[in-house]
C-alpha positions as CSV (number, residue, x, y, z in Angstrom):
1,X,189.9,-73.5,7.4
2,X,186.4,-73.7,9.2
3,X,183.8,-76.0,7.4
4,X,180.1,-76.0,7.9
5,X,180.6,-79.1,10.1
6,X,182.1,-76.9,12.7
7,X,180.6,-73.7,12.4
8,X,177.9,-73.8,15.4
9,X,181.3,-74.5,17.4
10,X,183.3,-71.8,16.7
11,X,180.5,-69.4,16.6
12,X,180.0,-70.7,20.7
13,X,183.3,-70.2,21.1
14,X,183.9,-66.7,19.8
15,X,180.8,-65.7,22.4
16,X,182.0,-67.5,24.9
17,X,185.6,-65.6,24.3
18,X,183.8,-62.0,24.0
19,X,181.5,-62.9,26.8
20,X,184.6,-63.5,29.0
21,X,185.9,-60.0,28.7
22,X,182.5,-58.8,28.8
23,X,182.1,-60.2,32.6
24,X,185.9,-59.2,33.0
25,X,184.8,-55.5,32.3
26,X,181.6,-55.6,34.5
27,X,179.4,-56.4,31.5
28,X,176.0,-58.4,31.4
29,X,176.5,-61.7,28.6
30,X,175.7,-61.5,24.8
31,X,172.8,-63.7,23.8
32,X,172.5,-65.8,20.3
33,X,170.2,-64.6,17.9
34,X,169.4,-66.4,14.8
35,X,168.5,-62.6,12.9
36,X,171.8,-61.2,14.0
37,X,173.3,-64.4,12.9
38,X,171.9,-64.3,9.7
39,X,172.7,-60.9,8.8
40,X,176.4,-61.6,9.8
41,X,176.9,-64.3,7.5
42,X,175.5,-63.0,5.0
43,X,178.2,-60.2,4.9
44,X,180.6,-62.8,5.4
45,X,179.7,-64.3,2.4
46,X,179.3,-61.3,1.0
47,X,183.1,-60.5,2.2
48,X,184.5,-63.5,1.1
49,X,183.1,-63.6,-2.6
50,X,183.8,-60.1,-3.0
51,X,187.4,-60.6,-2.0
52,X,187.5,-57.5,1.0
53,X,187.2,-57.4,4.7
54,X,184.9,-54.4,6.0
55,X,182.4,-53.1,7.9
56,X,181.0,-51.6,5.0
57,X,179.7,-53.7,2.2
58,X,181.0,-52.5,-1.4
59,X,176.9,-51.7,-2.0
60,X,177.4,-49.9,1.0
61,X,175.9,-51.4,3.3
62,X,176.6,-51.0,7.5
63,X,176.2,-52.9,10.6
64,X,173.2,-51.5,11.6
65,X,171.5,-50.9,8.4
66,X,172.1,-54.8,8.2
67,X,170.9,-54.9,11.9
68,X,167.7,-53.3,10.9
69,X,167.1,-55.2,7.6
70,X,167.3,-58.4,10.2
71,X,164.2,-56.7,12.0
72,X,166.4,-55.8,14.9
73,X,165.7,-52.8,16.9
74,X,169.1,-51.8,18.9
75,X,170.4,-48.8,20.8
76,X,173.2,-48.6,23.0
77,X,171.4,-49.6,26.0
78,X,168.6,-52.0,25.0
79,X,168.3,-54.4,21.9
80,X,165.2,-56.4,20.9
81,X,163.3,-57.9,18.2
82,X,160.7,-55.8,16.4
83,X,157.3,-57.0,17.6
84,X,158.1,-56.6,21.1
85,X,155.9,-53.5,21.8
86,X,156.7,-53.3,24.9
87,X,160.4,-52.9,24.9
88,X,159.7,-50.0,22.2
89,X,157.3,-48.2,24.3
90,X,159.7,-48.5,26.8
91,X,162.5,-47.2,24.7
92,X,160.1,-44.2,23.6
93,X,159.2,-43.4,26.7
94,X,161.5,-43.4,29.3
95,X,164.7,-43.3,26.9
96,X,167.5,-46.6,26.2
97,X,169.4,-46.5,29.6
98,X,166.8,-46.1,31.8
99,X,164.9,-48.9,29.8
100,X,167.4,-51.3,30.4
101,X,167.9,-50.6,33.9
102,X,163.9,-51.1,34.2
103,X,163.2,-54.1,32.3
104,X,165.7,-55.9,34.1
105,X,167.3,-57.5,31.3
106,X,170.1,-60.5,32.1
107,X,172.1,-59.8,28.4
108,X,171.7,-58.1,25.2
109,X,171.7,-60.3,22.0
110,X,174.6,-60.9,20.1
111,X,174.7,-62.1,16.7
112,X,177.8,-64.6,15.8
């Protein structure tokens, strides 16, 4: 059973794992973030007190209303941390894949 002692490890190791099959498939890396990590554990908790295992919380909650309540901004091509008013502007302007290509991110973030 995983303890706090060892959590920080096998949150590395799960991104390292899913960053693996990310490169295998041609993908760029996942990034920590401490809002995304947040958010997850939270359900987690949430999960494990609450006796279930879904992506939807029995208040109904989802990944990305979660992902927004962590002041997370994400689309399928570009995800960044409101405040970042460039990124959005970029997002609004020229559209999520063309943004990424553009602002030459090196990974999207990842929470654990």
């Amino acid at each position: 059973m995983p303890s706090d002692e060892d959590l920080a490890r096998i949150r590395a190791a799960t991104l390292c794992l899913v960053n693996g099959e990310r490169e295998a498939h041609g993908e760029s890396p996942l990034q920590p973030n401490g809002r995304l990590e947040t958010a997850a554990q939270r359900h987690s908790e949430e999960m494990s007190l609450g006796d279930y295992f879904e992506h939807r919380s029995l208040r109904g909650g989802t990944p990305l209303s979660r992902i927004r309540a962590a002041g997370y901004v994400y689309s399928s091509q570009v995800g960044f941390e409101v405040g970042d008013e460039d990124a959005v502007r970029r997002e609004a302007i020229i559209g999520a894949g063309e943004a990424f290509r553009r602002c030459g991110k090196t990974g999207r973030d990842g929470g654990g």
